[in-house]
C-alpha positions as a LaTeX table, in Angstrom:
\begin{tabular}{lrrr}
\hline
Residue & $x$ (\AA) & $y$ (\AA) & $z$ (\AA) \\
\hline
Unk1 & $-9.45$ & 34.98 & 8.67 \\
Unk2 & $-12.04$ & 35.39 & 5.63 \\
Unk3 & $-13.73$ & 31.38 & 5.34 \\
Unk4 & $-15.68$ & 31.19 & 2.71 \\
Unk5 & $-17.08$ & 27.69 & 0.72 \\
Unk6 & $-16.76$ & 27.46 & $-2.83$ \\
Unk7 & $-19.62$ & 25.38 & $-5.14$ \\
Unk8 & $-18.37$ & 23.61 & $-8.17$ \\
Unk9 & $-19.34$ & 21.91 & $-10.97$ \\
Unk10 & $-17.57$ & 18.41 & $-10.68$ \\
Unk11 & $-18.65$ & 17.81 & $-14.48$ \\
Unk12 & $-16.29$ & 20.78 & $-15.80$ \\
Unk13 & $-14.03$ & 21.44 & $-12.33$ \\
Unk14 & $-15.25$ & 25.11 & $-12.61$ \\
Unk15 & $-15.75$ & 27.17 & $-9.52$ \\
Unk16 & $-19.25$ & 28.77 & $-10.10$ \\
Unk17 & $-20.71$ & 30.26 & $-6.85$ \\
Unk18 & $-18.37$ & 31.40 & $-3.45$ \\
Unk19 & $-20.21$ & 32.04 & $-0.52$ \\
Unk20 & $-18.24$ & 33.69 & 2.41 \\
Unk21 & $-18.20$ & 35.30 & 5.89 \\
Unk22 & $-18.68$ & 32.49 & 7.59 \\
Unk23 & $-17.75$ & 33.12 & 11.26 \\
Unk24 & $-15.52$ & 29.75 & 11.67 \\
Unk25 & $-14.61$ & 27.06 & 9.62 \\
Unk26 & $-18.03$ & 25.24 & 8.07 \\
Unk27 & $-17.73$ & 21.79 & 9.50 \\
Unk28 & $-20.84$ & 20.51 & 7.11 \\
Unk29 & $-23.08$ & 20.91 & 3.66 \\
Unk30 & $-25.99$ & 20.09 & 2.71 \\
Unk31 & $-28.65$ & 20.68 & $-0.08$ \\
Unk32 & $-32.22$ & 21.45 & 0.70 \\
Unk33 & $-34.33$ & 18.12 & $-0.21$ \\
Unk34 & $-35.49$ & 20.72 & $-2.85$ \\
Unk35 & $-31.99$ & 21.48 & $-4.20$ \\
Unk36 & $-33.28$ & 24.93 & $-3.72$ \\
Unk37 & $-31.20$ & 26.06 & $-0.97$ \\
Unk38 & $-27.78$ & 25.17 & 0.55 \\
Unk39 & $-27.29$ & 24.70 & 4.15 \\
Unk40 & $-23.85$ & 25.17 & 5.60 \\
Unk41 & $-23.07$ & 24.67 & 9.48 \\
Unk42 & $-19.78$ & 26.22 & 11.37 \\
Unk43 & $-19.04$ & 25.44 & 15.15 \\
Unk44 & $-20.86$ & 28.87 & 16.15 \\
Unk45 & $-24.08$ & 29.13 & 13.34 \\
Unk46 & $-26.35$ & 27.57 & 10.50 \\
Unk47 & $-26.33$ & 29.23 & 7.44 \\
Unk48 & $-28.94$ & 29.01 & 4.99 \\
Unk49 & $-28.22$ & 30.33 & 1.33 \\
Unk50 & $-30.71$ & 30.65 & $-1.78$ \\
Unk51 & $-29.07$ & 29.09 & $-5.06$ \\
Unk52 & $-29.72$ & 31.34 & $-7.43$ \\
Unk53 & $-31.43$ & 29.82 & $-10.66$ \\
Unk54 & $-28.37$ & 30.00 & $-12.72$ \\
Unk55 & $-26.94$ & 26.81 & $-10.44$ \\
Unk56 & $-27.18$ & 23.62 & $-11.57$ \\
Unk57 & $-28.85$ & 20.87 & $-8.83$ \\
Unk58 & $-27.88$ & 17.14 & $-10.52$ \\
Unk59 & $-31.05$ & 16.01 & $-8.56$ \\
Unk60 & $-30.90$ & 13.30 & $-6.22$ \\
Unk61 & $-30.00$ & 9.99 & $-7.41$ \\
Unk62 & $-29.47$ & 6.78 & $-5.22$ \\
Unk63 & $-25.66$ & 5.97 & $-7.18$ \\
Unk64 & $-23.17$ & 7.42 & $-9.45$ \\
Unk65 & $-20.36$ & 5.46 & $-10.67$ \\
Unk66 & $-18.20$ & 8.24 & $-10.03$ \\
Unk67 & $-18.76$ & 7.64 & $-6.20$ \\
Unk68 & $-17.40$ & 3.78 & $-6.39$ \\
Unk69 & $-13.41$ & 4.56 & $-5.89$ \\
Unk70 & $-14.57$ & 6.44 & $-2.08$ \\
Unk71 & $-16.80$ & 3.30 & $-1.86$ \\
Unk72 & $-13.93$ & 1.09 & $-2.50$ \\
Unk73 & $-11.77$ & 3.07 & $-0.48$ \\
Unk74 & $-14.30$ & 2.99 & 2.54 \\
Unk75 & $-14.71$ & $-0.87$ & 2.26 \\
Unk76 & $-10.69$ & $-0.81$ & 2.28 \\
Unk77 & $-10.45$ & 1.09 & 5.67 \\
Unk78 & $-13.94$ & $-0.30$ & 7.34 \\
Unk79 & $-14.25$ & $-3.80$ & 6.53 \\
Unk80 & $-16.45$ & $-4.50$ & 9.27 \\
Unk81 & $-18.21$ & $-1.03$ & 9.40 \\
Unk82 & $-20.92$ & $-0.37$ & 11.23 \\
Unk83 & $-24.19$ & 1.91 & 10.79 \\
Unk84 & $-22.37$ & 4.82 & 12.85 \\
Unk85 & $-19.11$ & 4.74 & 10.22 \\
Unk86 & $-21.75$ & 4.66 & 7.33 \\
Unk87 & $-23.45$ & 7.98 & 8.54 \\
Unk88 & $-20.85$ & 9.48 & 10.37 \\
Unk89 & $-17.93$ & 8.65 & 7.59 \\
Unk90 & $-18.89$ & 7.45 & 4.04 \\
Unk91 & $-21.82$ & 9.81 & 3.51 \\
Unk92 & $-20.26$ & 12.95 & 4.58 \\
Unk93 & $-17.24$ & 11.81 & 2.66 \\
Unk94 & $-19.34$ & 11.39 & $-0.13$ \\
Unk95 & $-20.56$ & 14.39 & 0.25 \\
Unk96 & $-17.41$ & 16.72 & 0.56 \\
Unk97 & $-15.91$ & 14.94 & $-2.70$ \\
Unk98 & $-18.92$ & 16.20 & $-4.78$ \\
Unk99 & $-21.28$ & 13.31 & $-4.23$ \\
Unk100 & $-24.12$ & 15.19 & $-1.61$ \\
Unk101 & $-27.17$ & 14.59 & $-4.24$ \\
Unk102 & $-26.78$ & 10.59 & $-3.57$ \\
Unk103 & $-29.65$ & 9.51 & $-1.04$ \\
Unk104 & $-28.35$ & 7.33 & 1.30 \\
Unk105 & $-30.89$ & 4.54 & 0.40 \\
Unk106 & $-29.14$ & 4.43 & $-2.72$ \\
Unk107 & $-25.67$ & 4.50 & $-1.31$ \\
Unk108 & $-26.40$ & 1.38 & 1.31 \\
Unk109 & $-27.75$ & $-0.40$ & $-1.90$ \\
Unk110 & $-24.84$ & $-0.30$ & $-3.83$ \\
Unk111 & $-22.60$ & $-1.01$ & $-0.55$ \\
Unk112 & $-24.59$ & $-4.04$ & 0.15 \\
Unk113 & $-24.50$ & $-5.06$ & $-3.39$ \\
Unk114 & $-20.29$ & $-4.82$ & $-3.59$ \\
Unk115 & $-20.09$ & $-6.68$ & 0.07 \\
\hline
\end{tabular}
């Protein structure tokens, strides 16, 4: 089986970079606190790519409105969460919907502001 992670642009739902050969199923993503780079982690191996200049990097921000819904949504399912399901579930939920540029400072802000 060919895995393989695909990099969009949330803005325009356009695919525009695939990276692939990974040697199992990547498990978690992550931008370089540079957005220069992309790290991607499988069971097995770490996998560090170069984004070529071409790619657009948002820039890290501490909110996006966008995010709120998976905020809401998080709230819904954890209303007594604790600092484990923030870490552990809402930010790399955040991330995989398209959201990995938030800081979490930023992210704990707005959740304490909506609680």
């Amino acid at each position: 089986m060919n895995y393989m992670l695909k990099l969009w642009d949330i803005e325009t739902g356009e695919c525009i970079h695939i990276f692939e050969d990974f040697d199992s199923e990547v498990i978690k993503v992550c931008f370089s606190p540079d957005g220069e780079q992309i790290v991607a982690a499988t069971e097995k191996n770490i996998y560090i790519y170069d984004l070529d200049y071409d790619l657009h990097f948002p820039g890290w921000q501490d909110w996006d409105e966008g995010a709120r819904p998976y905020l809401e949504i998080f709230l819904a399912l954890h209303p007594k969460w604790t600092e484990d399901d923030f870490n552990n579930i809402l930010i790399p939920d955040l991330q995989n919907r398209g959201y990995g540029w938030l800081r979490p400072e930023g992210v704990r802000a707005k959740l304490d502001e909506i609680v």
